[in-house]
C-alpha positions in Angstrom: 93.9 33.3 93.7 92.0 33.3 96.8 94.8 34.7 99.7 93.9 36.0 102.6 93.0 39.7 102.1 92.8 41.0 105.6 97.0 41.5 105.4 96.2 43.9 102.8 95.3 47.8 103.3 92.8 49.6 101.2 94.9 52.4 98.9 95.1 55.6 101.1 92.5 57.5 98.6 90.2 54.3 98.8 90.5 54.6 102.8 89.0 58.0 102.6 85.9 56.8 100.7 85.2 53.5 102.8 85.7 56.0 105.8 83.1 58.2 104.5 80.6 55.6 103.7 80.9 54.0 106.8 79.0 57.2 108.4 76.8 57.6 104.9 75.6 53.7 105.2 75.8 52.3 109.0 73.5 49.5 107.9 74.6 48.7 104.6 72.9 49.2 101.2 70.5 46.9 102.0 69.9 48.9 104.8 68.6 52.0 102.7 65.9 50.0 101.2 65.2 50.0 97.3 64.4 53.5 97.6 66.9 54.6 99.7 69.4 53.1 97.2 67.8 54.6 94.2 67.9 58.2 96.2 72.1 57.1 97.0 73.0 56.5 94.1 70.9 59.7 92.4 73.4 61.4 95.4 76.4 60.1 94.4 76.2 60.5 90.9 75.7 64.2 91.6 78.8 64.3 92.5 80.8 62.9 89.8 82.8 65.6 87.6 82.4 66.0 84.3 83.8 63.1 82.1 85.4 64.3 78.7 84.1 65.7 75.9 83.1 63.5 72.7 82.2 64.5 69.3 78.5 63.3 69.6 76.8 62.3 72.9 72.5 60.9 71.8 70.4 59.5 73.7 68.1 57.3 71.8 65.4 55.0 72.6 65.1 51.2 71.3 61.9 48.8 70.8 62.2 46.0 73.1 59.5 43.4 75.0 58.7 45.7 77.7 58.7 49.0 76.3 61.1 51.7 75.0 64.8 51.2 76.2 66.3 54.2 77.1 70.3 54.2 75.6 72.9 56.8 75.2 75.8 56.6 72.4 79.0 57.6 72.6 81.1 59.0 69.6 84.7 60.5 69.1 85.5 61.7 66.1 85.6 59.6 63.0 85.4 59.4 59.3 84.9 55.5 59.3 82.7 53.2 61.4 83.8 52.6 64.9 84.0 49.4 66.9 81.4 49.8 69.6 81.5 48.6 73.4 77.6 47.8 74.6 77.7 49.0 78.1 75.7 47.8 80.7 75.6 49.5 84.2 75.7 48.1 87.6 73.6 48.8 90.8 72.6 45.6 91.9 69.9 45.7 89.3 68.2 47.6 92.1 69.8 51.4 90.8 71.7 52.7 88.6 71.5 55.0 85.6 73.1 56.4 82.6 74.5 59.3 84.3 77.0 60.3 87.0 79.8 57.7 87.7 78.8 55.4 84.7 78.1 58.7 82.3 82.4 59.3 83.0 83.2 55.7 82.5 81.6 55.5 78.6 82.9 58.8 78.2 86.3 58.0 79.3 86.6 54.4 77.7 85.3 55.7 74.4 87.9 58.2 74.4 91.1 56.2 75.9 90.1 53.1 73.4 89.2 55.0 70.5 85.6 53.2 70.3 81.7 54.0 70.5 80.3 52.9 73.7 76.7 52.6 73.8 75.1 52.6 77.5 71.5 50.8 78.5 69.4 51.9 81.0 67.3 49.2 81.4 64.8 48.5 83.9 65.1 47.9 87.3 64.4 45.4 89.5 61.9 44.3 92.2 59.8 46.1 90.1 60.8 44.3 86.4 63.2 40.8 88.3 64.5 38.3 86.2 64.8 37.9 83.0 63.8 41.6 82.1 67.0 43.1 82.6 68.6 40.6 80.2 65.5 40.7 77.7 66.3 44.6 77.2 69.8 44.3 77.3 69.6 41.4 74.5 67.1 43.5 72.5 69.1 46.7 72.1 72.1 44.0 71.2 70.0 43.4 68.3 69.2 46.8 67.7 72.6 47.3 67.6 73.6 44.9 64.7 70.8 45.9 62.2 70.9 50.3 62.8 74.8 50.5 63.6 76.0 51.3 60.0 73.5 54.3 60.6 75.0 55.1 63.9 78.8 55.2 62.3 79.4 52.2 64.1 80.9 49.0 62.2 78.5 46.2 64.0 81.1 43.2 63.2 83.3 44.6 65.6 80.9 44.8 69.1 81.9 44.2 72.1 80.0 43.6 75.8 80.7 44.8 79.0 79.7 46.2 82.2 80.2 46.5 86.0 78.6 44.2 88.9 75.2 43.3 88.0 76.0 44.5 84.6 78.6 42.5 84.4 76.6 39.8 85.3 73.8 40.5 82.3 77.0 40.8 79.9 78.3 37.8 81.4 74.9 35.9 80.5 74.5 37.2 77.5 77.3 36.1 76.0 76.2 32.3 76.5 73.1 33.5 75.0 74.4 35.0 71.9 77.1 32.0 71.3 77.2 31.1 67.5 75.6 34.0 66.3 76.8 34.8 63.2 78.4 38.2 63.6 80.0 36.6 67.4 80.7 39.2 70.0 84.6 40.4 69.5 85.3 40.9 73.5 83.3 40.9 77.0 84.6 43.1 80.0 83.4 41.8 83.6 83.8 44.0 86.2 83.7 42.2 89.4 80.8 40.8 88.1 78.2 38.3 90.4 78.2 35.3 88.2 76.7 32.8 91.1 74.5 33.2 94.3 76.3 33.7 97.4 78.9 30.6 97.2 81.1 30.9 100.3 84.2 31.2 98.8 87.3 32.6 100.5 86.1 36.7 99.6 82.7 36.3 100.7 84.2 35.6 104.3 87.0 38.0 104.3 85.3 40.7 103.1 81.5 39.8 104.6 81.9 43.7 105.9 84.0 45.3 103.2 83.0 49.1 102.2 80.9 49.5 99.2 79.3 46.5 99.4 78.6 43.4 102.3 77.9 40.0 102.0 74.4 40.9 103.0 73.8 43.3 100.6 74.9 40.9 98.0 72.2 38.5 99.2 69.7 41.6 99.3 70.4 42.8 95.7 70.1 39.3 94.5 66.9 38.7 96.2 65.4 42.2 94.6 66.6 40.7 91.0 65.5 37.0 91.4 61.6 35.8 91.3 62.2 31.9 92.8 65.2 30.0 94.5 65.2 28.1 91.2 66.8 31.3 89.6 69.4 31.1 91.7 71.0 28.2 89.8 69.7 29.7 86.4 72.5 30.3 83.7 71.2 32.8 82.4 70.6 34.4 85.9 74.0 33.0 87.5 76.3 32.3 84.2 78.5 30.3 86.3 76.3 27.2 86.6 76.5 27.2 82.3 76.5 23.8 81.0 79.2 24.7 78.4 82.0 28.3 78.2 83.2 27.0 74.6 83.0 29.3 72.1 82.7 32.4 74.4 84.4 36.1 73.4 87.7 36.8 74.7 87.3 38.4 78.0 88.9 41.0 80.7 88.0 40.3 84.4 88.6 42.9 86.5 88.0 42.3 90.6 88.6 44.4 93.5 90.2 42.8 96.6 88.1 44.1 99.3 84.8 42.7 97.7 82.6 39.6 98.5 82.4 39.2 95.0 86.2 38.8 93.9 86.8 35.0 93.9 83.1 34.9 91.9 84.5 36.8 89.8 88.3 34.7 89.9 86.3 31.8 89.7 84.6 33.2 86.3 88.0 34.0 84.5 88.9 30.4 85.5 86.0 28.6 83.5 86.6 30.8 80.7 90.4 30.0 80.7 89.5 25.9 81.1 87.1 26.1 78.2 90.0 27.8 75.7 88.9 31.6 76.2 91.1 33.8 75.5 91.2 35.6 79.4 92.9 38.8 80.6 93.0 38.9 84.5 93.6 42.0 86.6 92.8 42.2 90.4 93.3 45.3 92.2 93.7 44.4 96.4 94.0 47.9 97.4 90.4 48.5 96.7 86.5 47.6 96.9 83.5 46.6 95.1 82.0 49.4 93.0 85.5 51.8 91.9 85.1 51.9 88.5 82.6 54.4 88.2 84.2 56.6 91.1 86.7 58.5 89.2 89.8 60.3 90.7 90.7 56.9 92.7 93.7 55.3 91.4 92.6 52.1 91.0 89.8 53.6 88.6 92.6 54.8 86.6 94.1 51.9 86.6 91.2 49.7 85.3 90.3 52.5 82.8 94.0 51.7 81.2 93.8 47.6 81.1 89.5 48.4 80.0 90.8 50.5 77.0 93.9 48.5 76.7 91.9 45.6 76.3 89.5 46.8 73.8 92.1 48.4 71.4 93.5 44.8 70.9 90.4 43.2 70.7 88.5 45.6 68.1 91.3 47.2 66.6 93.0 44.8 65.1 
């Protein structure tokens, strides 16, 4: 699972993008600061097209420990309840919102799988670190279960996801929410961070990959993490769980040109060892971050085995 990826070239559209951010980010994310991150990524979503048209788009706002939670739900047309994907954004915990490239990716996913999709926008780190993120993510979970008959949503058939850092929250989550009584139906990890900067075979390869660097990892973590005893804190890093039994079947997707691949590789593995049901795609021709960057093919491609994934999972 771990091969050598420097034989193999970025996909000629995703060669265009690395080449542009080379000039856009000569030092890195990291290198921008967290407000020069916020400010990028406000930029780049500007720039996203339109994602399709739903039968109700609402933003809503949720109780949770630190305030009102900001979330936006995603509807296609339906006489009956709909399964419902929770969607939780990346950005490095640092940035992100629920527009632009992660707006397109609920809209497209509730579409192509025929589900709800509801997306957080919870707070952001250094400001709210460790455990906040996961606190509001976990409370609109809740929120979920007890208002979704209102929503036209059928809360016995949720599933979790989300990309990078939210991916990683997901991740966590699950382990958190094991034996609840109404279990999570699915989780969708897209190259998620599950541990802190182990040196594994990606993290060398692609220490300077587009998108995202080594360094940057390390910088992003340090923004989300209060102490170096976090570091090794399950719900923080879901790798270092005691236990993956009992854990919702999953989809893993990784990028080849990212540090983070072989965390995330490493992830399915544990899953698999424990008896999880674990779908595996990794997509070499690309880098950290595609998902919400429609119009590349490998977007399109993890769009398919996302949707894919979730019509067998909360369909059935």
């Amino acid at each position: 699972m771990t091969t050598n990826e420097k034989t193999t070239a970025l996909d000629p559209d995703a060669q265009v993008v690395a080449d542009q951010l080379a000039v856009a980010l000569p030092g890195g994310l990291s290198g921008l600061g967290v407000a020069g991150v916020r400010e990028f990524g406000r930029q780049s979503d500007a720039q996203i097209p339109a994602g399709p048209a739903l039968h109700t788009v609402a933003d809503h706002r949720v109780s949770g420990p630190h305030g009102e939670i900001p979330v936006r739900l995603y509807r296609p047309e339906s006489d009956q309840p709909l399964p419902i994907l929770l969607y939780i954004h990346g950005g490095g915990w640092t940035f992100g919102t629920l527009d632009g490239g992660v707006d397109h990716l609920c809209r497209t996913v509730a579409v192509e799988a025929g589900i709800a999709v509801l997306s957080v926008d919870y707070r952001l780190a250094p400001e709210h670190k460790f455990p906040v993120p996961i606190d509001e993510s976990v409370a609109v979970l809740s929120w979920l279960r007890t208002q979704g008959s209102e929503l036209g949503v059928d809360p016995t058939r949720i599933a979790i996801g989300g990309d990078s850092a939210g991916g990683n929250i997901s991740a966590a989550i699950t382990h958190l929410d094991r034996g609840h009584s109404a279990p999570l139906a699915a989780q969708v990890l897209l190259y998620p961070a599950t541990e802190y900067a182990v040196e594994r075979a990606s993290w060398t390869e692609n220490a300077n990959a587009p998108v995202l660097t080594a360094q940057d990892t390390v910088w992003f973590w340090d923004q989300y993490l209060r102490s170096v005893d976090d570091r090794t804190d399950p719900r923080a890093t879901p790798a270092n769980a005691d236990s993956f039994d009992g854990l919702p079947p999953a989809l893993v997707v990784v990028a080849g040109h990212d540090p983070l691949r072989d965390d995330g590789l490493n992830y399915a593995d544990l899953l698999a060892k424990a008896g999880t049901s674990v779908q595996s795609l990794r997509l070499d021709g690309i880098f950290h971050g595609f998902m919400t960057m429609p119009g590349l093919q490998a977007q399109a491609r993890g769009v398919e085995a996302v949707a894919a994934f979730l019509r067998s999972t909360l369909h059935s």
